[in-house]
N, C-alpha and C positions, 0 to 999 in steps of 0.2 A: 220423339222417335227419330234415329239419326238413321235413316239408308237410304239410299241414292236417289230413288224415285219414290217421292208422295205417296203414287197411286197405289203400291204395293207395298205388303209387310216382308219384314223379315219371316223365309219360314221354318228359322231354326228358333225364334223367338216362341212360333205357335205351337211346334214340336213339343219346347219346353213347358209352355202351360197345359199342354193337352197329353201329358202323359198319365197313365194312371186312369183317364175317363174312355169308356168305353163307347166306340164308332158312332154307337147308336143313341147314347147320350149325348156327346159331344155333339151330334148334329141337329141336337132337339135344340141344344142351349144356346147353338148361332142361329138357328131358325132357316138351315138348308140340308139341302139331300145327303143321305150318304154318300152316295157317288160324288157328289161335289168337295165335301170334304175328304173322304179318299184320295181323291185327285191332289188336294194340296197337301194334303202328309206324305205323298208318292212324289210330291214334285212334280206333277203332269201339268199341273197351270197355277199361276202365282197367284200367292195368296193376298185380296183386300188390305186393303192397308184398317180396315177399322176391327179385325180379327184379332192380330195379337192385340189390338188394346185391348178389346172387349172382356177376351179372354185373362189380360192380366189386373183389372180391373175386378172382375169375378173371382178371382182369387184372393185380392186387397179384402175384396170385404166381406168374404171368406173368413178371413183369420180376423178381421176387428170382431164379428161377430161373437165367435168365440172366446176375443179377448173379452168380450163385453159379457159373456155370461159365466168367465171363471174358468172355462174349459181352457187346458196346456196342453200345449202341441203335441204330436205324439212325436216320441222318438225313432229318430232313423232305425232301423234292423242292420242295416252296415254303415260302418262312416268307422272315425276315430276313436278308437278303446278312450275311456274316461277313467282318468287313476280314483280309483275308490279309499285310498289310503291302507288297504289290507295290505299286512305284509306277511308273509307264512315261513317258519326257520322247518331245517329241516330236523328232524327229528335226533335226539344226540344216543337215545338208548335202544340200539338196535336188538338187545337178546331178549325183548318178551316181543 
């Protein structure tokens, strides 16, 4: 973990792992208040330094899990078109 001071995380690191989990999960799974977490997604008070690991940690093995039982990731809903190879002419006989 590379940021200035030890005693704190990055809290765009936690941002990142904590998108997607809602307030009230997210603060079962660090084992503190909502309000307290609140506060670090708002920026009111800096966030633990053992938060983003925990959090990207629970994520690693997250996805081994699933590697491990066959299950593949889901696909983004946006991101980059993937060329499927279809290609479509357009039609040469327009009188029927």
């Amino acid at each position: 973990m590379k940021y200035p001071n030890s005693r704190y995380g990055n809290p765009q690191v936690m941002t990142h792992y904590a998108q997607g989990i809602p307030l009230k999960q997210l603060a079962h799974r660090l084992r503190r208040s909502e309000w307290t977490v609140s506060d670090w997604l708002n920026g009111i008070r800096k966030v633990p330094f053992w938060v983003p690991e925990l959090l990207r940690l629970q994520a690693i093995e997250q996805d081994h899990i699933r590697y491990q039982m066959g299950i593949q990731p889901l696909r983004k809903k946006f991101g980059v078109a993937q060329d499927t190879g279809h290609i479509f002419d357009a039609p040469t006989d327009l009188s029927t």
